[in-house]
FIKOLZA-1660 file (N, C-alpha, C; in steps of 0.1 Angstrom, whole numbers, plus 5000, padded with zeros to 4 digits):
% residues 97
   i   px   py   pz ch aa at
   1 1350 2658 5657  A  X  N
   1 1341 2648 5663  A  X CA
   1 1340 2636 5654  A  X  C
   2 1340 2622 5660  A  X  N
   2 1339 2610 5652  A  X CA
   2 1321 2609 5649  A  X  C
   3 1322 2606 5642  A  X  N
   3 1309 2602 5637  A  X CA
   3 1304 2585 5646  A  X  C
   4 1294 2583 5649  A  X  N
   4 1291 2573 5658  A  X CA
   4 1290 2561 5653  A  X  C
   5 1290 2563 5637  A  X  N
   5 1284 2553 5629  A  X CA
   5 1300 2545 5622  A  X  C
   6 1303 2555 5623  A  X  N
   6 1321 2548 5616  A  X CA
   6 1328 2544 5633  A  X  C
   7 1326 2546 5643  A  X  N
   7 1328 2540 5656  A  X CA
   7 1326 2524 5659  A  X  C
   8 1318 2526 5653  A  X  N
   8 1306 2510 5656  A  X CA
   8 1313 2502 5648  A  X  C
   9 1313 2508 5632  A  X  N
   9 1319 2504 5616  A  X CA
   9 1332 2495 5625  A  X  C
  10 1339 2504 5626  A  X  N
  10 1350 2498 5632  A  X CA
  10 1355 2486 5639  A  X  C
  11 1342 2493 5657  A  X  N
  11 1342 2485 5668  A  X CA
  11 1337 2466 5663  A  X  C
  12 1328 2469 5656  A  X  N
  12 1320 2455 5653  A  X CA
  12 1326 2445 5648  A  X  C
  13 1337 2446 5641  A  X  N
  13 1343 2435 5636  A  X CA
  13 1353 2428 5643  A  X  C
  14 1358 2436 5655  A  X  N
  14 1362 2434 5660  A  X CA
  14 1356 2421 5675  A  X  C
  15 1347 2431 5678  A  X  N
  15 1337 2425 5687  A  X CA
  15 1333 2410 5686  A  X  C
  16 1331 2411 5673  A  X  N
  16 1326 2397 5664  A  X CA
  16 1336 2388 5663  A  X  C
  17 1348 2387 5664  A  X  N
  17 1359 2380 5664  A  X CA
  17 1361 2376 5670  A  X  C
  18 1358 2387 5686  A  X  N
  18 1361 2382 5702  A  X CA
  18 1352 2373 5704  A  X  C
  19 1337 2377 5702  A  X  N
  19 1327 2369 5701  A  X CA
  19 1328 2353 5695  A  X  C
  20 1333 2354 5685  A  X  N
  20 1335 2341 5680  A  X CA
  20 1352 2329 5683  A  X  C
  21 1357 2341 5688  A  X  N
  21 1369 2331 5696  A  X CA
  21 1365 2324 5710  A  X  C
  22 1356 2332 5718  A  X  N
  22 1355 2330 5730  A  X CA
  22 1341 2320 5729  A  X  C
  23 1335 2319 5717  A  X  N
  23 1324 2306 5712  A  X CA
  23 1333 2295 5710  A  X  C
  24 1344 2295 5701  A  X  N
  24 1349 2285 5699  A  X CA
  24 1358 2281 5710  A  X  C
  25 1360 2290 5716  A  X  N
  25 1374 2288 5726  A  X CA
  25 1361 2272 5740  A  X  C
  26 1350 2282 5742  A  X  N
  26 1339 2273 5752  A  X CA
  26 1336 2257 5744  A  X  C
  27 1336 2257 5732  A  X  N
  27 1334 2244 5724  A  X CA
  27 1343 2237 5725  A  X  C
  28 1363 2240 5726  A  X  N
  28 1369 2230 5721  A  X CA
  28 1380 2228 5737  A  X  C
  29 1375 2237 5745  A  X  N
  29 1384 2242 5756  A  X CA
  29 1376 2236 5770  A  X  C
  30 1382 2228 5779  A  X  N
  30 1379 2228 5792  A  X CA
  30 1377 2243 5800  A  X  C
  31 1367 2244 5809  A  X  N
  31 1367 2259 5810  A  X CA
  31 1380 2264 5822  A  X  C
  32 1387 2252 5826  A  X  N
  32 1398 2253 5838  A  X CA
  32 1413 2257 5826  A  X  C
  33 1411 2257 5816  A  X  N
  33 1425 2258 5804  A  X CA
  33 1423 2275 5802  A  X  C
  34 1407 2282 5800  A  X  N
  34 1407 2292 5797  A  X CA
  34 1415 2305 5797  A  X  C
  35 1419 2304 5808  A  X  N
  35 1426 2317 5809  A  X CA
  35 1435 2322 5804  A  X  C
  36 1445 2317 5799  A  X  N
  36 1459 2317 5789  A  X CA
  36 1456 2323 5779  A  X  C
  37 1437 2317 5774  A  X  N
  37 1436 2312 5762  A  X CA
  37 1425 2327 5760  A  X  C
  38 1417 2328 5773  A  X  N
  38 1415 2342 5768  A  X CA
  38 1428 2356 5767  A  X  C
  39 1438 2355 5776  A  X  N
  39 1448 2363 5772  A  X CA
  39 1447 2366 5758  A  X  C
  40 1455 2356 5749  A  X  N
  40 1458 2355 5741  A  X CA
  40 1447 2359 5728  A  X  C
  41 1433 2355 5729  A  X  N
  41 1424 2362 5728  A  X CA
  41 1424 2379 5723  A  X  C
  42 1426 2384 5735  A  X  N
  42 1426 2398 5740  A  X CA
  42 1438 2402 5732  A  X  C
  43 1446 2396 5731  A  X  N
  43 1460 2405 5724  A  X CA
  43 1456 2404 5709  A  X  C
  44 1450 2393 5705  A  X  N
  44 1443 2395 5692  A  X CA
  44 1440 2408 5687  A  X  C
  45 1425 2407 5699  A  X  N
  45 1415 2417 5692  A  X CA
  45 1423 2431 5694  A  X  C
  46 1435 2433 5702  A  X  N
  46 1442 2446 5698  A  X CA
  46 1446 2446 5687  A  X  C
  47 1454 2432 5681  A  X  N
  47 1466 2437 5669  A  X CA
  47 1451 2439 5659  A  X  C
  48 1439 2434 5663  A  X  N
  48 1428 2436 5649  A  X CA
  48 1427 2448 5651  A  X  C
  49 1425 2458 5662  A  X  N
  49 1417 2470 5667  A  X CA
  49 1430 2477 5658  A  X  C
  50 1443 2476 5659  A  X  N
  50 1451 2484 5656  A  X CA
  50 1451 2481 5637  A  X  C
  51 1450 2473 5632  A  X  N
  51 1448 2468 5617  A  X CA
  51 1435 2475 5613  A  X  C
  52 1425 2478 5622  A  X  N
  52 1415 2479 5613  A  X CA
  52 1420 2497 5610  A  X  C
  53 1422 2500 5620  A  X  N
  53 1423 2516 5630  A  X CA
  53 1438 2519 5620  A  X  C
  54 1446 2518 5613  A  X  N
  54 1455 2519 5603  A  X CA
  54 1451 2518 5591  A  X  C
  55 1443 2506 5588  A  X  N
  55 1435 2507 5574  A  X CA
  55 1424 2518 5571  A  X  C
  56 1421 2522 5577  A  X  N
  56 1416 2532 5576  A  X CA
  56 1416 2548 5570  A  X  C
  57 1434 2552 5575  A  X  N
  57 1439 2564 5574  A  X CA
  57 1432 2572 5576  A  X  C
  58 1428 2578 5587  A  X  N
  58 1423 2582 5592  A  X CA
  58 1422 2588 5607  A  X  C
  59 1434 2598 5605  A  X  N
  59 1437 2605 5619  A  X CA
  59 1424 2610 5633  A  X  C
  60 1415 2616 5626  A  X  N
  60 1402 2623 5632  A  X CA
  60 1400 2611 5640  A  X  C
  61 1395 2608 5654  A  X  N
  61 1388 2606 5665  A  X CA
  61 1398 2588 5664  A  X  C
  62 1411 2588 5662  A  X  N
  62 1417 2574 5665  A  X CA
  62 1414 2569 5680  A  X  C
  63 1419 2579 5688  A  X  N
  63 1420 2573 5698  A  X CA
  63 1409 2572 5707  A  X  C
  64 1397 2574 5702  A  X  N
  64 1381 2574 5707  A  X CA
  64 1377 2562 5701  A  X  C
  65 1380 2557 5688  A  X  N
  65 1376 2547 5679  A  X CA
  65 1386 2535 5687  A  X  C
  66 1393 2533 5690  A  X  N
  66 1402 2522 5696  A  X CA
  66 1396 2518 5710  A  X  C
  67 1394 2535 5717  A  X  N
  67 1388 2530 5730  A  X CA
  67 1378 2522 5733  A  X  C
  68 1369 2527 5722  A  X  N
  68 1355 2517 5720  A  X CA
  68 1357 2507 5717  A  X  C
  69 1364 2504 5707  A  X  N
  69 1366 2487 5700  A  X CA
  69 1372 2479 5716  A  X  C
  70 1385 2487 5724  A  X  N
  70 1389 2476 5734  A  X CA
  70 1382 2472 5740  A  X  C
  71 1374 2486 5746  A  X  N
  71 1363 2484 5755  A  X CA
  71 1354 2474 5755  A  X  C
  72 1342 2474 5747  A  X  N
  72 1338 2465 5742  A  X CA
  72 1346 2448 5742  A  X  C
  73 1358 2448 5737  A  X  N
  73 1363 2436 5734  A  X CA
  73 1366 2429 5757  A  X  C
  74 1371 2442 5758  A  X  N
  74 1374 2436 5772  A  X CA
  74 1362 2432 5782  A  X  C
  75 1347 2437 5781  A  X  N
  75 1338 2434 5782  A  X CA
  75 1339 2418 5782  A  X  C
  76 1334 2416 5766  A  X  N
  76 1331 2405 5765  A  X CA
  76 1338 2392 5771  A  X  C
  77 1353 2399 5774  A  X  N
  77 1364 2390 5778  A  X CA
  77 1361 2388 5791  A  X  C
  78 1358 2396 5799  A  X  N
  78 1354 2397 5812  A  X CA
  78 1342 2389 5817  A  X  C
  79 1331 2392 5806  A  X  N
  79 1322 2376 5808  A  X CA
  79 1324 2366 5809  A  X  C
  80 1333 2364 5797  A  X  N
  80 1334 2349 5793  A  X CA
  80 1344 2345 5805  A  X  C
  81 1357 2355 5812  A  X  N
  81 1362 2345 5825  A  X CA
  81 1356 2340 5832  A  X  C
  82 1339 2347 5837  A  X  N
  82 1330 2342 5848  A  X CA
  82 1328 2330 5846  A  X  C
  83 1328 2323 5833  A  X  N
  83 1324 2310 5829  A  X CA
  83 1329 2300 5840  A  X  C
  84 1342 2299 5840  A  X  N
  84 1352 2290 5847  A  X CA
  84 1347 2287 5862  A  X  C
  85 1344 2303 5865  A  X  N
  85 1338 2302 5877  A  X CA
  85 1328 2297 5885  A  X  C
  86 1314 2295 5876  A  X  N
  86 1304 2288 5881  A  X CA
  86 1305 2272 5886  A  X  C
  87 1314 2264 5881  A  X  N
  87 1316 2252 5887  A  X CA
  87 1317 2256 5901  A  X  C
  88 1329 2261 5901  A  X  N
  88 1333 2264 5912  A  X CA
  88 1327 2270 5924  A  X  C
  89 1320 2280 5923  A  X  N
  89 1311 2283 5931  A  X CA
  89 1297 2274 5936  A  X  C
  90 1293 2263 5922  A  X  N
  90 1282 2260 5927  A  X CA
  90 1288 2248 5930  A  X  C
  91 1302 2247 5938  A  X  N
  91 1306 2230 5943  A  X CA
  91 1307 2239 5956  A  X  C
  92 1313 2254 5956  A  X  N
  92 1314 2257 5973  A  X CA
  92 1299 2259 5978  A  X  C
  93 1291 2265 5971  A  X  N
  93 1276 2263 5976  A  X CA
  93 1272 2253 5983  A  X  C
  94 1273 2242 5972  A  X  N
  94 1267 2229 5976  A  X CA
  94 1274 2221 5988  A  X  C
  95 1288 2225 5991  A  X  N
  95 1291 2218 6002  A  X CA
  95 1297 2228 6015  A  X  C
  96 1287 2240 6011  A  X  N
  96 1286 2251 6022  A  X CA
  96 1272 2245 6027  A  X  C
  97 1260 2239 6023  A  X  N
  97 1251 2237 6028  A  X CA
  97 1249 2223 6031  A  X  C
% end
């Protein structure tokens, strides 16, 4: 069994990465360019999830510890597409009414 606390250990730095790419990506990025840009993003926080998840050595609960880090990371990814969207929606609203 993984311990919950070396799960997190792991997941968090990762999270934080995503978190801070998809901060910078909103600051320097039109939000109509995004999506390439979260791809690319996402392949990141794998090759980190797998760097961190190797540095480690540590066979016991790998593939429980990865799940959570993606997870997590695809989450965040998944918010940050909605961004793009809101224009878009609140121009079909507005000229729905």
């Amino acid at each position: 069994m993984v311990s919950m606390s070396r799960t997190v250990a792991t997941a968090l730095p990762v999270w934080l990465a995503v978190i801070g790419a998809v901060v910078a990506l909103g600051l320097l990025v039109e939000p109509a360019n995004w999506p390439p840009l979260l791809a690319i993003i996402a392949g990141g926080a794998m090759l980190l999830t797998f760097v961190i998840q190797v540095s480690l050595q540590s066979k016991d609960g790998l593939v429980h510890r990865m799940l959570v880090t993606v997870t997590g990371a695809v989450v965040v990814l998944a918010l940050a597409s909605l961004v793009p969207l809101v224009p878009l929606l609140a121009d079909a609203l507005g000229s729905a009414a």
